[in-house]
Rosetta silent file (secondary structure, phi, psi, omega in degrees, C-alpha in Angstrom):
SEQUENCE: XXXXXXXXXXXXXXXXXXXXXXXXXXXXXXXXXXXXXXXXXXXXXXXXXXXXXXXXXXXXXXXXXXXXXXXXXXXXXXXXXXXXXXXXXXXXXXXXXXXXXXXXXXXXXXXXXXXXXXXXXXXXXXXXXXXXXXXXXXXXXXXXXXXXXXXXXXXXXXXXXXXXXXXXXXXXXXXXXXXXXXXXXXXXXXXXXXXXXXXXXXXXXXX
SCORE:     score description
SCORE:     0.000 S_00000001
   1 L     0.000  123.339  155.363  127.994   97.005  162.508 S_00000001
   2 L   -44.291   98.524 -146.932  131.199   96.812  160.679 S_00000001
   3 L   -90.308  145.830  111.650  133.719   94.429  161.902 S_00000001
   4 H    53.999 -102.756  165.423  137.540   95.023  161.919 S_00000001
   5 H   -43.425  -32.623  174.690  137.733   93.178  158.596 S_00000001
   6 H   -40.093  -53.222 -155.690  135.115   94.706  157.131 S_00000001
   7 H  -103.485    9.474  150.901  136.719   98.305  157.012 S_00000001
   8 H   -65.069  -50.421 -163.289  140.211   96.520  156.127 S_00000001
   9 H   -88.763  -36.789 -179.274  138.911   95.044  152.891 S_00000001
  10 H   -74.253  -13.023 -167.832  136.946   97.740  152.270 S_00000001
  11 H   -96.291  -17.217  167.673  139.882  100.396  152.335 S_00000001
  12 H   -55.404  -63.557 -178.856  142.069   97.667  150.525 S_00000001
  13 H   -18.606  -72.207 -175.984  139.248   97.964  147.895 S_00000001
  14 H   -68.011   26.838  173.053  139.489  101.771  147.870 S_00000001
  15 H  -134.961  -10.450  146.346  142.869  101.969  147.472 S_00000001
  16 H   -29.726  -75.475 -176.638  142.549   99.315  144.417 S_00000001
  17 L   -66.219  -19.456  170.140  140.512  101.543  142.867 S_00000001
  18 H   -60.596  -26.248 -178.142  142.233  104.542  143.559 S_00000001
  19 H   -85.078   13.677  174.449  145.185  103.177  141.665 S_00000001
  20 H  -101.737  -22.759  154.893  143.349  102.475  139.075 S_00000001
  21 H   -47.846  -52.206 -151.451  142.027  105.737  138.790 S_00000001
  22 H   -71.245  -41.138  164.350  145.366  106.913  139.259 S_00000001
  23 H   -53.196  -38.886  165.173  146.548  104.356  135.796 S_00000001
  24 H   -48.886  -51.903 -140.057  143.883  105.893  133.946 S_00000001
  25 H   -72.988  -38.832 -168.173  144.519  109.343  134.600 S_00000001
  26 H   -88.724  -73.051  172.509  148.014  108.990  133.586 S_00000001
  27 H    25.629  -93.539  165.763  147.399  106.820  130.597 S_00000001
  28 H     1.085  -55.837 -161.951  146.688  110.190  128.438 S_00000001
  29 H   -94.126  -14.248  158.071  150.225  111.287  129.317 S_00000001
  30 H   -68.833  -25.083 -174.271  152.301  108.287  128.457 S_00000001
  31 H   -74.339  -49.764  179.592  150.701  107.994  125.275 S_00000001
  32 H   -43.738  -38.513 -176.785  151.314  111.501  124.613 S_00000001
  33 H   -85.077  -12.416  162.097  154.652  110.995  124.896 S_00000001
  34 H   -59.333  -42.032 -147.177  155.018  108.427  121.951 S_00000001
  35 H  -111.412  -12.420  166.504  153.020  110.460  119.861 S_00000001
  36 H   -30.058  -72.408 -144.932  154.981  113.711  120.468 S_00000001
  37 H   -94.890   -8.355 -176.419  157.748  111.912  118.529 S_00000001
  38 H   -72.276  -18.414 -158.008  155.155  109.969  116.006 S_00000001
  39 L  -116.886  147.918  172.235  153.774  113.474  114.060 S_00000001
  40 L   -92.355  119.964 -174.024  156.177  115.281  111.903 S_00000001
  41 L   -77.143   66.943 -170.243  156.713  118.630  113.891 S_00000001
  42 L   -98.492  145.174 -165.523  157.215  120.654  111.295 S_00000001
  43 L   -65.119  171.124 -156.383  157.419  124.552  110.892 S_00000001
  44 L   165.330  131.092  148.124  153.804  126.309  109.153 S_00000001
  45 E  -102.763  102.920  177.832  152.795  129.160  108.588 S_00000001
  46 L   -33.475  153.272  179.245  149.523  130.508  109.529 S_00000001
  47 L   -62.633  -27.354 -167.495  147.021  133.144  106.876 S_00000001
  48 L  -104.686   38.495 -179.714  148.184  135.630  110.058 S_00000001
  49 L    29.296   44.593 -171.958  151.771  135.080  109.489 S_00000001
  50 L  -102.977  130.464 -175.084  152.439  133.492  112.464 S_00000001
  51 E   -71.707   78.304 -167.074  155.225  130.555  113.040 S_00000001
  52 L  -132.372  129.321  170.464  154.061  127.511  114.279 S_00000001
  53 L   -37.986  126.500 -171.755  155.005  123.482  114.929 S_00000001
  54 H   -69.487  -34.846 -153.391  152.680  121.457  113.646 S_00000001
  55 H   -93.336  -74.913 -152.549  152.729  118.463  116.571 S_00000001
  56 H   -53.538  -61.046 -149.708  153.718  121.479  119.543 S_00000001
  57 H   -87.534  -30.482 -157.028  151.653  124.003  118.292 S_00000001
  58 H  -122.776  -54.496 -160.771  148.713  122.957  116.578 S_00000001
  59 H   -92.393  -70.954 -168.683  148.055  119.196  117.417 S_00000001
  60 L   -42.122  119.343  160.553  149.175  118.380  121.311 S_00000001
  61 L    75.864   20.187  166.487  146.525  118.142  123.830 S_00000001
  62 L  -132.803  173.398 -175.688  143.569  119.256  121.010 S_00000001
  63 L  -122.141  100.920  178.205  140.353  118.563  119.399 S_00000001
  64 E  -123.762 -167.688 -159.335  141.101  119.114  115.823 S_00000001
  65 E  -154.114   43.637 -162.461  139.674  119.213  112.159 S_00000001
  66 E   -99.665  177.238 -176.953  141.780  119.346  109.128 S_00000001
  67 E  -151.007  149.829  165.859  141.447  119.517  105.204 S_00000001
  68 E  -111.173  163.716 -178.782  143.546  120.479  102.307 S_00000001
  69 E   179.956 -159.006 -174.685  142.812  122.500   99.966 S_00000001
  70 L  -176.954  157.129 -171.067  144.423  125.699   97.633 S_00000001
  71 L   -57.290  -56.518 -146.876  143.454  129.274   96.688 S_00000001
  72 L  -111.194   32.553 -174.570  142.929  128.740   93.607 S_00000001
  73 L   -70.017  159.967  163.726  141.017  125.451   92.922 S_00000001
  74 L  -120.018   -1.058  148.451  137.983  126.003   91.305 S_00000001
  75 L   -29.060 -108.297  169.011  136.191  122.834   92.137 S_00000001
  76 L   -92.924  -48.763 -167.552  135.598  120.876   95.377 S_00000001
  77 H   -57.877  -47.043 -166.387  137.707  123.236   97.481 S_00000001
  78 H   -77.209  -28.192 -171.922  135.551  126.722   97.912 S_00000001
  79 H   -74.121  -32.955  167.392  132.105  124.555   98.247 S_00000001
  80 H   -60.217  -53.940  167.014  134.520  122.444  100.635 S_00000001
  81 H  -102.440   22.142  120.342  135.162  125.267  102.688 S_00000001
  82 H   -56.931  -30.469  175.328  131.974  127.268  102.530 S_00000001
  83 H   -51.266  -71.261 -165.047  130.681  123.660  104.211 S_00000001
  84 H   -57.355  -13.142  176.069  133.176  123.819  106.614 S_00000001
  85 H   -64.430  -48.495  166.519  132.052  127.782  107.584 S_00000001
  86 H   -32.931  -73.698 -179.441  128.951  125.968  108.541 S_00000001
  87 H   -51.583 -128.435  173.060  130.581  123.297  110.478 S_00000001
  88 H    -4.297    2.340  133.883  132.367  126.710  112.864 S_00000001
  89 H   -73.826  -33.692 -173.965  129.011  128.229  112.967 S_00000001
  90 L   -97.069  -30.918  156.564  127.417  125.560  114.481 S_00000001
  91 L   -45.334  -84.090  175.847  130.308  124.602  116.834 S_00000001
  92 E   104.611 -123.896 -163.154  130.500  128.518  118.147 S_00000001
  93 L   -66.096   -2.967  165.312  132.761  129.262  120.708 S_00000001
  94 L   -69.040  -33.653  179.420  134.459  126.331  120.817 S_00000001
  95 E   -44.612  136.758 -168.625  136.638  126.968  117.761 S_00000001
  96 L   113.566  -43.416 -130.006  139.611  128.513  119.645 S_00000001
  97 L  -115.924  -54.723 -175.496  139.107  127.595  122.982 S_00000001
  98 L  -142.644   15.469  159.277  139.196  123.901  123.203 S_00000001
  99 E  -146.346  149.057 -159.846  138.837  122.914  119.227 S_00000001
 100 E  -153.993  138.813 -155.505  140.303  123.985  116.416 S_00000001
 101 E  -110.057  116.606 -176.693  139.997  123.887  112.616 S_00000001
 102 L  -121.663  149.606  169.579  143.456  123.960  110.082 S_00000001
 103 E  -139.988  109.990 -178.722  143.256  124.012  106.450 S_00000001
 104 E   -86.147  138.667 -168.312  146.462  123.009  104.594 S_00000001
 105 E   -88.559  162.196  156.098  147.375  124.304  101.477 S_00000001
 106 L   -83.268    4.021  166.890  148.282  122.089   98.270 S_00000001
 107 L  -139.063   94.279  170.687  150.439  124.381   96.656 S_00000001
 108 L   -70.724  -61.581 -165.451  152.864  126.445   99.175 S_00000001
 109 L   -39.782  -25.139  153.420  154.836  127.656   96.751 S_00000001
 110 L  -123.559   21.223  165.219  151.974  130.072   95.708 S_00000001
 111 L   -91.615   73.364 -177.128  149.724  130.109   98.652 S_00000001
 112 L   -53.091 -171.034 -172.952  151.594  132.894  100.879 S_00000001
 113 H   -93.914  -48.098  177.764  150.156  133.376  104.070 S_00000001
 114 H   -51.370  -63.904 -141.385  148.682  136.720  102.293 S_00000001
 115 H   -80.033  -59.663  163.249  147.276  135.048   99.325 S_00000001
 116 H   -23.518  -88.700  152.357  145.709  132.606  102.315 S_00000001
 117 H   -14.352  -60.408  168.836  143.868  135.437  104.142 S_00000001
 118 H   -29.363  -90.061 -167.842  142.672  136.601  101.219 S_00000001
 119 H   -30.872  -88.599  173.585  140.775  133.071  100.888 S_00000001
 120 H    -0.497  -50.443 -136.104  140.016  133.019  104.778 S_00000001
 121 H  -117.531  -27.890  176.849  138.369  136.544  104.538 S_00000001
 122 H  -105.617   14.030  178.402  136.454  135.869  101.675 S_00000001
 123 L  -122.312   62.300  179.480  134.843  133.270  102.753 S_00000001
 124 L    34.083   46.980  164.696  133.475  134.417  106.455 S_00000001
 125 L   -58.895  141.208  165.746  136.404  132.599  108.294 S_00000001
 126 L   -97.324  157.432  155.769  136.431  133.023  111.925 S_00000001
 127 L   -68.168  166.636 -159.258  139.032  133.099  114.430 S_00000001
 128 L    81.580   28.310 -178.133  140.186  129.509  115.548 S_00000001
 129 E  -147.570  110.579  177.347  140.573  128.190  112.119 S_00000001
 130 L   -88.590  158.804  130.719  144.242  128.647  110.303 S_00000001
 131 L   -95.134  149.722  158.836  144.928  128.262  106.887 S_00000001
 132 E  -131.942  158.725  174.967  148.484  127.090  106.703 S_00000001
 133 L  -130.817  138.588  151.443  151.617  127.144  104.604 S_00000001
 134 L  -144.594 -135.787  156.084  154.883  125.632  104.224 S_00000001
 135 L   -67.052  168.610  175.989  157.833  123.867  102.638 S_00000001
 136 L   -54.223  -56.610 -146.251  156.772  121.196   99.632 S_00000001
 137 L   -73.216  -37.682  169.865  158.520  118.649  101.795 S_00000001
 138 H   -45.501  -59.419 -175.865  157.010  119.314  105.011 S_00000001
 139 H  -105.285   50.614  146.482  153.646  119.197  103.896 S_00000001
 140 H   -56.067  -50.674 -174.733  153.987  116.397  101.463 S_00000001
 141 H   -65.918  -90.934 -152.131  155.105  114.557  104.848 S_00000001
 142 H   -37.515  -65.443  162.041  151.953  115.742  106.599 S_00000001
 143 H   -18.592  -57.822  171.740  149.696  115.010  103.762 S_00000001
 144 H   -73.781  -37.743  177.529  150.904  111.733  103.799 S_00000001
 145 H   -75.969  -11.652  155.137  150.725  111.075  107.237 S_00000001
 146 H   -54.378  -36.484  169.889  147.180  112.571  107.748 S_00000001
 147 L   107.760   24.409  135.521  146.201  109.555  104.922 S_00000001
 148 L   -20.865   11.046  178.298  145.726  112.277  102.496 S_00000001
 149 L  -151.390  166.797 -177.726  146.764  110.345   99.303 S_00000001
 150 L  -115.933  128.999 -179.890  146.247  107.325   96.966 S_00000001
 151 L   -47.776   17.881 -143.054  148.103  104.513   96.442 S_00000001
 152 L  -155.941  125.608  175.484  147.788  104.647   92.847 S_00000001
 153 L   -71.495  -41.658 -166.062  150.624  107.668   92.022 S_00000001
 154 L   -84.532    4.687  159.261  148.669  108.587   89.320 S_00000001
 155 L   -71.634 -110.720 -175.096  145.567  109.435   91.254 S_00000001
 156 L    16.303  -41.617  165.794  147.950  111.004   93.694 S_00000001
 157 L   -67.464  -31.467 -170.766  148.970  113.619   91.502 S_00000001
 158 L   -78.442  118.523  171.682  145.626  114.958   91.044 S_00000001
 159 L   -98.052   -3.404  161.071  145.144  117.100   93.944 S_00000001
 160 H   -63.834  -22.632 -171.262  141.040  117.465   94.021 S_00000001
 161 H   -76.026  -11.207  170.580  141.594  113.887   95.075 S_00000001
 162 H   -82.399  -25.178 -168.909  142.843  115.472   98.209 S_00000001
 163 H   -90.621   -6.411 -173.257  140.738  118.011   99.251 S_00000001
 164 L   -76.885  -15.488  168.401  137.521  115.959   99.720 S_00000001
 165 E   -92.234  173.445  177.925  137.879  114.718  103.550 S_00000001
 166 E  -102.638   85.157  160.973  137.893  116.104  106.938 S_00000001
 167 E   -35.246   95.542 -176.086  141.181  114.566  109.286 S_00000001
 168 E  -114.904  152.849  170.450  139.310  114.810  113.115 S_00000001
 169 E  -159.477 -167.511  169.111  140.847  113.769  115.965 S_00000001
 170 E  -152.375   96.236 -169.322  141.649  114.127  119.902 S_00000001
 171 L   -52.413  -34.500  170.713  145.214  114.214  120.587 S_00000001
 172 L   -45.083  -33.850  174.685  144.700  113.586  124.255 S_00000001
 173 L  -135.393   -8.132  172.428  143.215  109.771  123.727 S_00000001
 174 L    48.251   66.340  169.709  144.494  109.634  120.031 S_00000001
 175 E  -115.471  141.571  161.787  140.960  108.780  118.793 S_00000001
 176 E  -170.749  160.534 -153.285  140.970  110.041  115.231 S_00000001
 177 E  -143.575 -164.426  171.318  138.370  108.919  112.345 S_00000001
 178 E  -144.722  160.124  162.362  137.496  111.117  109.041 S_00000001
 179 E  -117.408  161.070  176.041  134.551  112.527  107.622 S_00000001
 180 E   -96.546  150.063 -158.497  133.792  113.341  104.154 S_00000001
 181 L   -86.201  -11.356  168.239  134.230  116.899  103.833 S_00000001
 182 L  -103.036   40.555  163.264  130.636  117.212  101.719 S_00000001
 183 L   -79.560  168.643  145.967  128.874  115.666  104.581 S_00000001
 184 L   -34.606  160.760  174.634  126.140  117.713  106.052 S_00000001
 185 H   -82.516  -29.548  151.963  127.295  120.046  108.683 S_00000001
 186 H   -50.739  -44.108 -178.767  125.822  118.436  111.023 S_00000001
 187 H   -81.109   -7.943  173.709  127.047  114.977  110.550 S_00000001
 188 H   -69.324  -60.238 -172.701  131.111  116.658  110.439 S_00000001
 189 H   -35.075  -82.453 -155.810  129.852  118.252  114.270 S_00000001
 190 H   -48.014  -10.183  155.055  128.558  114.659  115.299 S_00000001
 191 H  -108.672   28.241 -178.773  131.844  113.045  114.340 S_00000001
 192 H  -102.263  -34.280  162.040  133.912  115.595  115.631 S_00000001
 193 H   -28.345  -69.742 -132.007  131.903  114.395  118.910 S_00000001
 194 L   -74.586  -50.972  179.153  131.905  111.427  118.437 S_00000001
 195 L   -77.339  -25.864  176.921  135.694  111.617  119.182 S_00000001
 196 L   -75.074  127.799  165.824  135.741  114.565  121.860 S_00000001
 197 L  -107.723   36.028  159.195  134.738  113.297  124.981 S_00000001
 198 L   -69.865  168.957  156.866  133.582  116.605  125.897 S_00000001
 199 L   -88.602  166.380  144.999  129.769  117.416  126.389 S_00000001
 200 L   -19.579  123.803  152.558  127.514  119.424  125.103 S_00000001
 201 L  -154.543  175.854 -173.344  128.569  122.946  126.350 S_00000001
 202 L   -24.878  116.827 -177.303  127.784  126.700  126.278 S_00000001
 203 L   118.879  -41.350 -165.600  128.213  127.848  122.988 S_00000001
 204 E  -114.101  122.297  173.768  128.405  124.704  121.303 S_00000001
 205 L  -101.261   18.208  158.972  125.154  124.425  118.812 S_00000001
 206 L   -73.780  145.748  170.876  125.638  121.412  117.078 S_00000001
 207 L   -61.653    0.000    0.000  123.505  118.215  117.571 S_00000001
């Protein structure tokens, strides 16, 4: 039988842990609000000519995936993004819904949003995966703050030195790693995981 004390200590208990539930829960959203102001919001424009913030629009409250890249390399970039076609094939229906794949360009000034599509279209893009465009200076500033560049300027200049990684993250717990962007398709899914603290779920066929 349960004395008195018993069920006192025990609901003191439960009402520990509820507030600690209740610090977790919230956790998420104070952090969120530091990092609101940490990412350069900056205007982009989507291959569908669409207007969007990068931090508002793109980043808050997702499970993302980006790379640079440009129409017209002839290199690393289309073998980079034929990988990455892969990588959204094996993901499925999540692209969209609750993850989402951007590819920045390295030349705005001739990567239109048109000229974008093009690329997008000819290489089996799906929806939930932008291409984007903008000002130099905007995405210089992203570049750099994604860790997109090398200390060394004159590596830096060379833009195939840019296009070879994956940026992944989870805005939500601000976990965020990299992948190499030649990885297997499989091993981009399992660190795209690896940060998502989703499950397995309908849809999604990676290992």
């Amino acid at each position: 039988m349960h004395t008195r004390r018993d069920l006192m200590a025990g609901l003191g208990s439960a009402t520990l842990a509820g507030l600690a539930v209740c610090r977790t829960a919230a956790e998420p959203a104070r952090r969120g609000a530091a990092r609101a102001t940490a990412w350069p919001n900056v205007p982009l424009v989507t291959h569908d000519g669409q207007t969007v913030r990068f931090y508002d629009d793109l980043i808050r409250g997702k499970v993302v995936a980006l790379n640079m890249m440009y129409a017209d390399c002839e290199g690393i970039c289309p073998v980079t993004t034929s990988n990455l076609v892969r990588v959204q094939e094996l993901l499925g229906v999540r692209v969209g819904r609750d993850l989402f794949m951007y590819s920045l360009t390295l030349q705005p000034e001739l990567d239109t949003p048109q000229r974008l599509k093009e690329y997008a279209d000819m290489h089996g893009v799906q929806p939930g995966w932008w291409f984007l465009t903008g000002a130099r200076a905007d995405i210089e500033q992203l570049r750099y703050r994604l860790g997109f560049f090398d200390r060394n300027p004159v590596v830096d200049g060379d833009k195939a030195t840019h296009t070879g990684m994956v940026r992944i993250g989870n805005d939500v717990y601000d976990r965020w790693t990299s992948a190499s962007a030649l990885a297997t398709p499989a091993q981009i899914v399992a660190t795209i995981r690896h940060v998502d603290r989703a499950r397995r779920r309908p849809g999604d066929q990676g290992g």
